[in-house]
N, C-alpha and C positions, 0 to 999 in steps of 0.2 A: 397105203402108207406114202406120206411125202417124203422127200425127198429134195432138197436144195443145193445147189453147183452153184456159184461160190457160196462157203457159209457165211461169207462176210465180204465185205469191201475196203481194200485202203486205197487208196485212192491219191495223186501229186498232181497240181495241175497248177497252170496259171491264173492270175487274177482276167477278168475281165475274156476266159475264154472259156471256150463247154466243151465235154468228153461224152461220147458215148459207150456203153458196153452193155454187157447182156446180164440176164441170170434165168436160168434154166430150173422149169419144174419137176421134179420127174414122180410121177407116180409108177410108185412099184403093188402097188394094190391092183385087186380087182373088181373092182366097183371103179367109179367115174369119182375123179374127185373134185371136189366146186369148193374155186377160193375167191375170197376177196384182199386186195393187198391199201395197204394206207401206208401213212409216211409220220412217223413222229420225231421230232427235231429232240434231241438231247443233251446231256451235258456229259461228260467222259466219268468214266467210277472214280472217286475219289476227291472229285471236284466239287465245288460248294452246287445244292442243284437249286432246282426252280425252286423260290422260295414261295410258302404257300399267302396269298396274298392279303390275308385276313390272319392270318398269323396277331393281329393287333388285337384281336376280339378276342382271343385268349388271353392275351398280357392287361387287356383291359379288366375283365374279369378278377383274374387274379391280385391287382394291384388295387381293387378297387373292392373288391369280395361282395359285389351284386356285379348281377348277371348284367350284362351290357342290355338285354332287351326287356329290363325291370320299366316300368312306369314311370314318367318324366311329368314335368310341371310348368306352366311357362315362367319364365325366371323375369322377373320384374323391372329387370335392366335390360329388357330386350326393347330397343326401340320398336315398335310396332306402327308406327303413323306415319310412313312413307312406304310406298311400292317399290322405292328402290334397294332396299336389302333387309334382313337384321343384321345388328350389330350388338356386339355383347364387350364392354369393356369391362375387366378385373386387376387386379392386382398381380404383377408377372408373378409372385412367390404363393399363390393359392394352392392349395395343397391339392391331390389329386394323380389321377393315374395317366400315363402319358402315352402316343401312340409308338410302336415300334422302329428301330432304327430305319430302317432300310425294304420298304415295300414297291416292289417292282417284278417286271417279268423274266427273271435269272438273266443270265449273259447279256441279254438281247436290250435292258433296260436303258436310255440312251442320257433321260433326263424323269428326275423326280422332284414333286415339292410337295411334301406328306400333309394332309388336313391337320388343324390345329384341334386338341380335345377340348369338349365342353369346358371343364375349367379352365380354359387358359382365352386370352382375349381373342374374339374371332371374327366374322363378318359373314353374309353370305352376300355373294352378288347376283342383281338382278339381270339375266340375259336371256331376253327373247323378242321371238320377232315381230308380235303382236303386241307385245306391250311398248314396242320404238325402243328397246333396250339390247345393247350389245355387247359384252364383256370383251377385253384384250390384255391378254399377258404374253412376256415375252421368256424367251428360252436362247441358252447361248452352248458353244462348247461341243456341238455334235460333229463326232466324226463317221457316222453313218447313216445313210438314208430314215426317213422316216415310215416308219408300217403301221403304226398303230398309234392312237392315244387315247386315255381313257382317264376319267375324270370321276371327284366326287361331289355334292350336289346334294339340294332337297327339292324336292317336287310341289309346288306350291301355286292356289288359289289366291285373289286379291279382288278383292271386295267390300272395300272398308274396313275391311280388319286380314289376316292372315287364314289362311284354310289348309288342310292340307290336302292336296293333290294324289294323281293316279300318276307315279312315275312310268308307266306302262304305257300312257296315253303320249309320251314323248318321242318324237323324232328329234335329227338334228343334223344343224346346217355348220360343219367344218370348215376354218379355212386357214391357211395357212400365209402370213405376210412375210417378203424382206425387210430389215430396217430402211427406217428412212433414210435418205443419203445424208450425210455433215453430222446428223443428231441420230444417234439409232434409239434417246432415250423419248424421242416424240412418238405419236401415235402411229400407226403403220398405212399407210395408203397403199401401197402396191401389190397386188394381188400376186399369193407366188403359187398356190395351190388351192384346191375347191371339192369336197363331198359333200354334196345336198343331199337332204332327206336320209340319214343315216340311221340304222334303225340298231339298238345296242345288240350284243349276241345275247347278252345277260345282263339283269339289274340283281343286284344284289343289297337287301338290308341290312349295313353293318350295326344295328344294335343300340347306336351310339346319339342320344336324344337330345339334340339345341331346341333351347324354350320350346320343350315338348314334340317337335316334330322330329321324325326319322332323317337320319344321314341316309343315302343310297349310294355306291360306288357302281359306276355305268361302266360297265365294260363293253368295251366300241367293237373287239373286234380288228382284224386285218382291213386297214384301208382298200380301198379298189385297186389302186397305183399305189407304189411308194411313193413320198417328196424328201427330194434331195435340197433341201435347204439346214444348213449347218449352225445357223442362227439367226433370229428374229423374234417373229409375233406369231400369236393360234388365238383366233376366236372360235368359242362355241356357243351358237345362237339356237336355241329350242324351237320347235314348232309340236303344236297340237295335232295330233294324228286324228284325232275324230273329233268331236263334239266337245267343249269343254275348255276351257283357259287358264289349262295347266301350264307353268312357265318351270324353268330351272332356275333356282338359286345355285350358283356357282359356290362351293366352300371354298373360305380363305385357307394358305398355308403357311406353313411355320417357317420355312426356310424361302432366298429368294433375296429379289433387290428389292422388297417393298416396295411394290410400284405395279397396280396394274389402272386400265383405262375402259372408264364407261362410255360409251356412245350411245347421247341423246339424253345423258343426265345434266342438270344444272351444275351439279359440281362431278364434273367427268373423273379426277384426279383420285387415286382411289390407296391411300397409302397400306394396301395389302396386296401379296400375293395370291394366287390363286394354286388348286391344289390338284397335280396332274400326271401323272405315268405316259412320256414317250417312249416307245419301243422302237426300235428299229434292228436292222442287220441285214440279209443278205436275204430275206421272205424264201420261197420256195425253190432252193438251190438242187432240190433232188426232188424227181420225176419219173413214172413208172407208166408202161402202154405195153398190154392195156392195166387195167387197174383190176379186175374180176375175169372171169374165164369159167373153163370147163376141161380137164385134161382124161382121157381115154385111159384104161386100165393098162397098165405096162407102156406107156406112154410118158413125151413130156410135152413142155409149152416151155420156148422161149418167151421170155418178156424185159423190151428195152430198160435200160435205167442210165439214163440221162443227168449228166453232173452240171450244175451251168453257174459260173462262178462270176456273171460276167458283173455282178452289180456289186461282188464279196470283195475287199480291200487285203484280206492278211488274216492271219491265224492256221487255227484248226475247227473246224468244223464236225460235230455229229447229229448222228441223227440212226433211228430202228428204220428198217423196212418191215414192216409186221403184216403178215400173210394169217389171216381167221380161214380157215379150212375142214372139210366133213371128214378128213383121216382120221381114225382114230389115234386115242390117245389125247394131248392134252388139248389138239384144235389151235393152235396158234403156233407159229412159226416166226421166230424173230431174228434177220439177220443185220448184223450190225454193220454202220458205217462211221469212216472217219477220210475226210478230205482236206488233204492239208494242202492249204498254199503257199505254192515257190514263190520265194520274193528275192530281194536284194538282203545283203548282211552288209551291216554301216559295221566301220571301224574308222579310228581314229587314232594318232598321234602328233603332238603331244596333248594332253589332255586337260592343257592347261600351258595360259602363255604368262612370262615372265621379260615386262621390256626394261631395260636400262639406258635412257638415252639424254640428252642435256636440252637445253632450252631450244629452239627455235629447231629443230632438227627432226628432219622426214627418215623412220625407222621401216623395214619391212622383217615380220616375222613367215614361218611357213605355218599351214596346217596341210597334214597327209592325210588326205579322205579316200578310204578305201575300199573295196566289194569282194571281200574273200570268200569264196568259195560261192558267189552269190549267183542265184539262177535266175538272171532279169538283171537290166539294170539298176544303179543306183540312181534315183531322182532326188536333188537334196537342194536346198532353198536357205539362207543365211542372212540374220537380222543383229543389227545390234541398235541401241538408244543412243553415242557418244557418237558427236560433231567430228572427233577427234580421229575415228578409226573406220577405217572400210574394207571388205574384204575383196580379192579379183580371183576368179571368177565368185560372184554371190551366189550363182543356183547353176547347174550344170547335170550330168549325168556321168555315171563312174561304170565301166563295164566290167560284167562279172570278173576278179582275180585283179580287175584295174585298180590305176591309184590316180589321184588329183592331187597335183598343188595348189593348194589356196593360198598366197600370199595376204598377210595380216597388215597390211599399213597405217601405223600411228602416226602419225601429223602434228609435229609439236611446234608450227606455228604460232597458234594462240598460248599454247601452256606453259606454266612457270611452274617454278621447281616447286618439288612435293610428291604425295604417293595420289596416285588416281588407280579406279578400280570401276571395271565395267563386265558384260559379260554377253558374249554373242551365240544367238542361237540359232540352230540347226535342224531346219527338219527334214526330217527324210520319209521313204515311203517303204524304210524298215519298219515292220510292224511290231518287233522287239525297241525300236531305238524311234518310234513318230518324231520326238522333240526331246535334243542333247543341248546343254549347257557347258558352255566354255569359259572359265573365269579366263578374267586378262587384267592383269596387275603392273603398272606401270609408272617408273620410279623416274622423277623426271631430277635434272640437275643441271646446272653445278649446285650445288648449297648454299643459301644465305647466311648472313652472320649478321643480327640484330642489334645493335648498338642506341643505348637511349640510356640516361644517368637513373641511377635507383632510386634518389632522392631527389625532390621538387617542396620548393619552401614557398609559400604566400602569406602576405600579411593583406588581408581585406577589410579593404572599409568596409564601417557598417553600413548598412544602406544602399551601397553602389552596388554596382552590376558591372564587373569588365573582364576583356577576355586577355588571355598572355599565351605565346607561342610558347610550344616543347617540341625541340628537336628527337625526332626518330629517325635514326642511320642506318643505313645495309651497306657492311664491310666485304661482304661475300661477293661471288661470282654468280649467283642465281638471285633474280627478282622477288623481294623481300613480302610476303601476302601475311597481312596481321589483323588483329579483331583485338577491340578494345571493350575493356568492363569495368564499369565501377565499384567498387568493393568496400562494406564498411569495416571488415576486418582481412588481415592478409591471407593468402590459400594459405590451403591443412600443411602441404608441405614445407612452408619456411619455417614452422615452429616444429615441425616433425609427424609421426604418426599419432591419432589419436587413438584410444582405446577404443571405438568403434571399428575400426581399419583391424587391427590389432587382433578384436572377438571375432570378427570375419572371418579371418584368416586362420583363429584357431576354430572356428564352428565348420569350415570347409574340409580341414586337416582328418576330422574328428567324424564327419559324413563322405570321405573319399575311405578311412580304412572301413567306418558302415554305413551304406546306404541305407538302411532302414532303421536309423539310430532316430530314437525318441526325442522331444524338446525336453523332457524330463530325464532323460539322460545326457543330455547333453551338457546340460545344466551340470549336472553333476562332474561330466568330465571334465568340462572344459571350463567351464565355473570354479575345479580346484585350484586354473592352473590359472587363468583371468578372473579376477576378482570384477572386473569391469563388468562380469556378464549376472544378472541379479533378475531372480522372479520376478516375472507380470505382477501386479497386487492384482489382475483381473481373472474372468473367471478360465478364460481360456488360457490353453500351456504354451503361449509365445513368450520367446525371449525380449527382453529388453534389453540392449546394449549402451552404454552408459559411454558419452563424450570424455567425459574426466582430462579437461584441456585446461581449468582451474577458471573458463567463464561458464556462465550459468548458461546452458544450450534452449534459445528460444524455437527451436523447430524440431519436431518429432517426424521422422521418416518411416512410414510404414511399410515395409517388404510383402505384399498380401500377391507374387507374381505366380505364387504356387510350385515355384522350383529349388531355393536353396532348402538344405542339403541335398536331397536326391526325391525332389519332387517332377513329375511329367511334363510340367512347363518349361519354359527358356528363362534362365538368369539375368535379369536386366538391373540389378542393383548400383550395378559399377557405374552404369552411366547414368544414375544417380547420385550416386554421392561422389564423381568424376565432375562432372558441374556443380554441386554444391562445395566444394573443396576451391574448384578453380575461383569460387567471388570470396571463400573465408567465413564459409559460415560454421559455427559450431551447432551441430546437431545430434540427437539422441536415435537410435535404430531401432525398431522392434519388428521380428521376423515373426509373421502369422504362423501359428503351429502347420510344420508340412505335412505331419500323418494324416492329417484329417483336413484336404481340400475344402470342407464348408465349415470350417470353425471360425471362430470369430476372432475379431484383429481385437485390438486393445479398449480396455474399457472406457467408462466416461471418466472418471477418476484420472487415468492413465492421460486422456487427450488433454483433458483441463489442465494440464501443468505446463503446457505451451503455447505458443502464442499464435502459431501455424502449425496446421500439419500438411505435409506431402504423403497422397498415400497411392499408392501406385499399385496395378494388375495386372502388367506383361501380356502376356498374350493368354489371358487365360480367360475361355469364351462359355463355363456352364460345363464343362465335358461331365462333370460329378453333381450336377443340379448347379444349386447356389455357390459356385466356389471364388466370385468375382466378390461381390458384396451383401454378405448376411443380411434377416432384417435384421437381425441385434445389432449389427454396422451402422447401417441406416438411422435405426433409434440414436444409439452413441453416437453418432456426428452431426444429427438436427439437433440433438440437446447440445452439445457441444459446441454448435454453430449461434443457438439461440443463446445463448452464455456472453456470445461477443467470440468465438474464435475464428480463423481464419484457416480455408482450405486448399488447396492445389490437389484436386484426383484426376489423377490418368488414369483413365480407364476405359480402353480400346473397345469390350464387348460386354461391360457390363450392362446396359440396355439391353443389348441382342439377350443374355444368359437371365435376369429379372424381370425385364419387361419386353414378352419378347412381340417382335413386330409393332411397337409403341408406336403409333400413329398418333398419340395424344395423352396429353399427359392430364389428371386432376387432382384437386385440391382432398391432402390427406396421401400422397403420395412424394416420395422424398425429391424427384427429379422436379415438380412442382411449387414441393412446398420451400426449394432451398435452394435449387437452382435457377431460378425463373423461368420452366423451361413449360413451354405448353406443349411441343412435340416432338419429334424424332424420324426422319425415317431412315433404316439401317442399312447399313453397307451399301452406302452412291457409288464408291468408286473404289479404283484398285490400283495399288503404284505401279511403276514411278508416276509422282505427281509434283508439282507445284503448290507450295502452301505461302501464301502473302501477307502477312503481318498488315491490319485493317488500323486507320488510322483512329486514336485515341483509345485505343486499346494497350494493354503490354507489350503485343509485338508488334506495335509502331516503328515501320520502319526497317522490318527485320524479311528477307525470306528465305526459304528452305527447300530444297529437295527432300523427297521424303521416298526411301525405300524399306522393304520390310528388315524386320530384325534379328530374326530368330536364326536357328541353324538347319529352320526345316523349311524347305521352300513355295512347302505348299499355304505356307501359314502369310498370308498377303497381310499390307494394311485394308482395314475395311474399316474404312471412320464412318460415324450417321451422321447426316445432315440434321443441326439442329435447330429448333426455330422458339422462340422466348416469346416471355408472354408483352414484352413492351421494350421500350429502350432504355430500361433502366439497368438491362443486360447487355453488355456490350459484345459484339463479334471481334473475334480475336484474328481467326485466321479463315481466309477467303481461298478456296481450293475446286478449281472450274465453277465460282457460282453458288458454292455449296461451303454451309459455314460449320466448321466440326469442334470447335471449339470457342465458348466464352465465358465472360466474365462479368461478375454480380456483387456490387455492392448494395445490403441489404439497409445501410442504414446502423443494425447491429452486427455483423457478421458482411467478411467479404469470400468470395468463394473464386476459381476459376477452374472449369471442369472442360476436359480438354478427349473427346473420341477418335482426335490424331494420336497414336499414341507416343509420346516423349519420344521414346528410344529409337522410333523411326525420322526423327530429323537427322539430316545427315550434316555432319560440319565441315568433310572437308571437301561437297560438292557444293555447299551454299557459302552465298557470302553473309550468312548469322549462324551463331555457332548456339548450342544450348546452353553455354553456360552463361552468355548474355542472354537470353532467352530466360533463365534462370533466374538470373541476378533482378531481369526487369519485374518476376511475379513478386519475388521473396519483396524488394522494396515496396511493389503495391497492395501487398500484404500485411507488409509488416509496419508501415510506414519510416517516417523520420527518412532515410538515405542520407547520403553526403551533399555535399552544398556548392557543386556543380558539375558541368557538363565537360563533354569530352568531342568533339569532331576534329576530323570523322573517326566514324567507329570502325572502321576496317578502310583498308588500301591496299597500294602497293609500293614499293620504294626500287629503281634500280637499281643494279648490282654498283658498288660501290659509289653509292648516292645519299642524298639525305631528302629529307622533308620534313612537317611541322607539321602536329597535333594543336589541339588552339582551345584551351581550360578554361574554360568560360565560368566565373566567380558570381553566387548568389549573396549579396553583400546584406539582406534580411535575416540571414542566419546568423551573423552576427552581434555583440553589444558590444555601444562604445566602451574603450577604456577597459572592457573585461581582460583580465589576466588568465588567461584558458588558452590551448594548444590541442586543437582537433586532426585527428590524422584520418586519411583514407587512403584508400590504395588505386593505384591503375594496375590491372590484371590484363597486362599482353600478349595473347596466344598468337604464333608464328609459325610458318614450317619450315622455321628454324631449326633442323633434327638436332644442332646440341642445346638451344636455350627455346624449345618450344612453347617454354613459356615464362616470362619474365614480369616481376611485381615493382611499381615504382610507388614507394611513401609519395602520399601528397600531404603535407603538413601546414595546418591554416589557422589562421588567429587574429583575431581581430586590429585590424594595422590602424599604425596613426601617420599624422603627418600631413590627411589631409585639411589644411585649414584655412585655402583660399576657397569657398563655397563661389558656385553650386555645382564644379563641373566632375566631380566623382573619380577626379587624376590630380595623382601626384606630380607636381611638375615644377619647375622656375618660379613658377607665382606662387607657390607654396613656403619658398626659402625667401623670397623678398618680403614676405608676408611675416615670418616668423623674424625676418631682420629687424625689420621696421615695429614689431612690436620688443624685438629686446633692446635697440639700440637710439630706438625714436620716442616710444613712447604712444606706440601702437594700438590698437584694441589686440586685447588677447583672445587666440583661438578660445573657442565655445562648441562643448568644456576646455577646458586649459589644458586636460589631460590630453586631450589629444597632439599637442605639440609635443608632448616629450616623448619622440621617437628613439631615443640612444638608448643601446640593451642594457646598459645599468638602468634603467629606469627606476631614477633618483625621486620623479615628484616634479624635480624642477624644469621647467623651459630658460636654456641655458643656448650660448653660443657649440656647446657638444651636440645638439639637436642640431643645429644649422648644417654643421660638417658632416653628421649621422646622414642627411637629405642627398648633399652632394654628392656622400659617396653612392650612396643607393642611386643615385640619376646618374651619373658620370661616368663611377670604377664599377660599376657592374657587382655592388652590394647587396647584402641581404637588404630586402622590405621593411620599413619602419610596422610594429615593433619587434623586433627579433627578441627573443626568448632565450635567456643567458644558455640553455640545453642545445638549442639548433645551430646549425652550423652551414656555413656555404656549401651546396652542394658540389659535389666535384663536376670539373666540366666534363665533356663527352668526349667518347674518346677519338683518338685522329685515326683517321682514314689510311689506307697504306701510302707511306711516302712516295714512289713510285707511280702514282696516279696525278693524274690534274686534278688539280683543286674541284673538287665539284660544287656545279651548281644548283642553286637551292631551286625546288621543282615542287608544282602542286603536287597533292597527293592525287591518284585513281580512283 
């Protein structure tokens, strides 16, 4: 009979140090008892456990109702006529069963990127050593050593054609790169790790048949050493163990930066990932001596057991000691361990900073960083992105019970009044708290007070070109920052709410008392009370919301973000039709049904009744399959497009969620056929970033700060770099190198498709705002615009200063002699907190007066000109009409035309011909008495 002292182990100990203690056998029998003892690493009861790793081969099966190891056929799209890989391009929306979430080795899994299924588009890569071919992908984000990695693969012959190989007959050469220094997205030169001749523990047949040959999943096994590198590069190069020229095709995977690298191919560049399980954690932290024995009847055996922590970072750790033994009874003996490690405990207050301070002035806040109750020090490291703020001390250590002052120092040198918002972060070597976030919100002041007249009157010759100064004032105490937009109708706000705003408000009212309120009940309820809100005529149950402003709404706005009323995505409407509002556009809404993430947005019927549409996807990346863009989407908007309409889709991850890993696009595919696009590759980068408005494009001129949007933080921007099939697609925005959004005129149909997503430009850390950004697509959309320019389009103005804006007049939009009055608007957004945003009428018509040719100005030679033909016997201007500038505009050229010129040159009169309705505008307002006259100043 066995017998165990302790029956279990808990065990407290530090990181990076080891424990010894014992455990005692005792045989209480009479006979000699012979054990052997082993170590199995586990997961604690109740915890999710090691998941079984083919778990996929059952989902596959099921979803697919033949057996994953049925009889395959080579599939016709398989390139075959190069040694450097297959390749299988489809359709992202091909129907078929898909691999399992999450396949890795329970707790210990460090990094995953799961193989892509036969239906879906795939690659294998060519890597081995005989063949001069080397595969490289890279890996980011590890906070623990690396033990293991293990890959999936097809074993493959090349001989003119494709063969299938003995994976059996495979070794392999491991190794592990740092990034390159300045580029880490370059190829890896520097060696940081090395396993040659690696022989798997296990090949496994997952089942699963590309153009006929078997997938294998190579399980590697516990590397010899661990490698401690936290991110970089892993190649794995094959070698033939005996006889034979069997190579590894490396499988592509689904998830990943699209990007990995071939060595010694013509075209190295390989727009796929590759598909691989690192493991890592703290390898054999529990040790036992000796391991097997022999204990004497009535007898015991000590036997050491050894804790060594010294490579483990944090947590708790388990693991059996299991003892196979000749006692009777069951034969096995299982004593359980848990070793938990002492660390530091982060705390923090406050938990968030709030500054209030005025222009030019050095602020300091505190943070109290603290180690209560904590058994080790605190090691804690502090990072923020903002010029503006730095913390003292950045990185230090807090001793257990201790406390630190970090003083927060904002620096409002550079900064003018307005809200800024940034957020510093914390890491520590709490293994509950690794990386804390600190928002820091900071109100800067005194406040500006914007001052510019509401109205501006022009009378423009036809034909000329001239520019005319408009004075903008700042009456305030804080430096005046403003952005200008041209607008061919006033914002929503000076005429009031429209019935779009209106249905919003009651469809929000109507999904906060129920979240899981139907679009077909919604209708009903909220439709009794809004008449505004009226069935789709299409086949799907979205709402249409109806502008009802008394002009006919040329842009349809489609809501497909997947979150109002109480759908799993983020709300991003507002900043939507928050920029559409600010240029005055009237527009119609329609909310894609939210019960049902893959249903379809509005029909062809439905698009064809405007003249653009905006349809936009939030952050929503496939999580329900298709929930970005249907094909019935796709169908309805290429017909729609072939029709002559015009589009604006934002749409962050619909690539990633339809075509996913699109390294290329073809003809018969919508990204192809409609947006000139021949490629894609997803998610280059990750904010905060820089986005540059590329010249002759929309945002010409414009750039952006771009942070994520949402309220969950794990949700990044991740735009794809995308590449057209010519230049007949313009690049809109330049972001390190890498173009994520542009624009396409097709001839019939203009489009601009943007995988920055909208809602992440930020307005009030850039100097372009969206809703010029806005203004500039709708005009290249829509055409026609207003009939001139504005510089500059953003400044600044001193406190109690002024400066001039300079309206530069297109005199071709004009006809002589016409009797018409065109208005436009200037849309001035400031951080002005009472007038944030201010509309100035600009009012234009075709002016006369001028009739001394050819100099395109009204001036002195104008009035001696109109003298000498009333009083001399002159030639008369040509037409005649153009002489009769006086607002009775009688017909005749009269001595009233003469004195009409004067006053307009002299008294600071309306523009010949003023229009009996228009009136002088009022002058600007004065400045505080109390001040010196201020002088007139370029603008910033």
């Amino acid at each position: 009979m066995l017998r165990v002292k302790p029956e279990s182990f808990i065990v407290d100990m530090f990181p990076g140090t080891t424990k010894d203690s014992l455990m005692t056998l005792v045989n209480d029998g009479d006979g000699t008892l012979s054990w052997e003892i082993s170590i199995e690493y586990t997961t604690p009861a109740g915890a999710p456990g090691e998941p079984d790793v083919y778990d996929f081969l059952k989902e596959y099966e099921a979803k697919s109702g033949v057996a994953p190891s049925g009889a395959g056929s080579v599939d016709p799209l398989v390139d075959m006529s190069s040694p450097m890989g297959l390749t299988r391009s489809v359709p992202g929306d091909a129907a078929g069963p898909s691999l399992s979430p999450l396949i890795g080795k329970g707790d210990d899994t460090l990094f995953v990127q799961l193989p892509h299924d036969p239906d879906e588009s795939w690659s294998f890569g060519t890597t081995d050593q005989g063949a001069g071919y080397k595969m490289y992908e890279n890996f980011w984000g590890l906070t623990e050593r690396i033990t293991e990695i293990d890959f999936w693969g097809l074993a493959m012959v090349y001989s003119g054609g494709w063969f299938g190989g003995d994976p059996y007959n495979l070794v392999f050469d491991i190794t592990f790169y740092s990034d390159p220094p300045g580029d880490p997205s370059m190829p890896p030169n520097e060696v940081f790790c090395t396993y040659t001749d690696v022989v798997p523990s296990q090949i496994i047949a997952t089942g699963l048949l590309y153009s006929g040959f078997m997938m294998y999943f190579f399980d590697m096994g516990e590397l010899d050493s661990p490698c401690e590198l936290a991110e970089g590069w892993v190649s794995i190069q094959s070698k033939s163990a005996g006889e034979g020229f069997d190579w590894l095709l490396w499988a592509s995977a689904k998830t990943g930066d699209v990007y990995s690298y071939q060595e010694g191919s013509s075209t190295p560049d390989s727009p796929y990932d590759r598909a691989m399980i690192i493991t890592g954690g703290g390898g054999d932290w529990l040790t036992v001596s000796p391991e097997s024995g022999l204990t004497s009847p009535h007898d015991s055996t000590d036997v050491d057991v050894t804790f060594d922590a010294t490579a483990l970072e944090g947590g708790t750790w388990f693991a059996d000691i299991i003892i196979d033994h000749n006692a009777p009874g069951k034969g096995q003996t299982i004593v359980p361990v848990r070793l938990h490690l002492l660390g530091a405990n982060f705390s923090m207050t406050p938990e968030s900073l709030v500054v209030d301070m005025l222009e030019g002035e050095m602020v300091d806040e505190h943070l109290y960083l603290s180690n209560p109750g904590g058994e080790g020090d605190l090691i804690f490291s502090m990072t923020d992105p903002a010029d503006w703020l730095s913390e003292h001390p950045d990185a230090g250590a807090v001793m257990p019970d201790g406390e630190e002052d970090v003083i927060v120092r904002v620096d409002g040198t550079n900064m003018i009044s307005g809200h800024y918002y940034t957020e510093i972060t914390i890491n520590t070597n709490d293994f509950d708290n690794l990386e804390v976030i600190v928002p820091v919100h900071v109100n800067v002041g005194p406040d500006p007070d914007i001052d510019v007249d509401p109205a501006y009157a022009a009378g423009v010759v036809p034909g000329c070109q001239y520019s005319v100064p408009m004075m903008i004032g700042n009456q305030g105490g804080g430096t005046l920052a403003f952005n200008v937009a041209v607008a061919q109708a006033p914002p929503m706000f000076t005429t009031g709410r429209t019935g779009v705003h209106d249905a919003l408000e009651a469809l929000r009212q109507a999904g906060s008392g129920n979240p899981d309120i139907t679009s077909e009940a919604a209708y009903r309820t909220v439709g009794a009370e809004r008449s505004t809100i009226q069935r789709s005529s299409g086949v799907s149950d979205g709402l249409l919301l109806m502008a009802n402003t008394g002009q006919t709404a040329d842009i349809l706005l489609v809501d497909d973000d997947g979150g109002l009323p109480g759908g799993t995505y983020f709300d991003v409407e507002l900043i939507y039709t928050a920029a559409l509002d600010a240029g005055g556009y009237v527009y119609d809404y329609y909310v894609v049904d939210w019960t049902d993430p893959t249903s379809d947005g509005p029909d062809l019927t439905t698009l064809q009744a405007y003249q653009a549409v905006i349809w936009f996807c939030g952050e929503t990346w496939g999580y329900y399959g298709l929930d970005v863009l249907t094909p019935n989407d796709e169908a309805n908007l290429g017909a729609y497009l072939s029709g002559g309409g015009n589009l604006f889709l934002s749409a962050q991850d619909w690539l990633y969620a339809s075509y996913p890993s699109a390294g290329s696009f073809s003809p018969g595919q919508f990204p192809y056929d409609y947006l000139h696009l021949s490629g894609a590759f997803q998610d280059f980068g990750n904010d905060p970033f820089t986005a540059v408005g590329l010249a002759g494009s929309v945002a010409e001129g414009m750039q952006f700060e771009c942070l994520r949007f949402t309220d969950n933080p794990d949700v990044p921007l991740w735009p794809d770099a995308l590449a057209t099939q010519s230049s007949a697609a313009v690049n809109v925005f330049d972001v390190g190198g890498d173009v994520p959004t542009i624009q396409y005129d097709s001839g019939t149909w203009r489009v601009v498709f943007t995988t920055l997503a909208f809602p992440g430009l930020v307005d009030g850390a850039s100097r372009s705002t969206k809703a010029e950004l806005m203004a500039s697509i709708m005009d290249w959309l829509l055409g026609a615009g207003c009939p001139f320019t504005v510089t500059p389009e953003s400044g600044l103005v001193d406190p109690e200063s002024y400066g001039f804006l300079t309206l530069t007049f297109d005199g071709d939009a004009f006809a002589e002699c016409a009797d018409e009055t065109l208005s436009c608007y200037l849309v001035i957004t400031s951080n002005d907190p009472d007038e944030p945003q201010v509309t100035v009428e600009v009012s234009m018509w075709p002016g006369r007066g001028d009739v001394f040719d050819p100099f395109c100005l009204i001036e002195l030679g104008d009035v001696v000109y109109l003298i000498n033909y009333i009083l001399k016997g002159g030639p008369a201007p040509d037409p005649l009409c153009m002489g009769d500038c006086d607002p009775s505009h009688d017909g005749v050229v009269d001595l009233a035309d003469i004195v009409y010129l004067l006053g307009f040159l002299y008294e600071g009169g309306m523009p010949p011909l003023a229009t009996p309705e228009k009136h002088e505008p009022a002058t600007i307002k004065q400045l505080s008495p109390q001040a010196p006259a201020p002088t007139p100043r370029k603008l910033k």
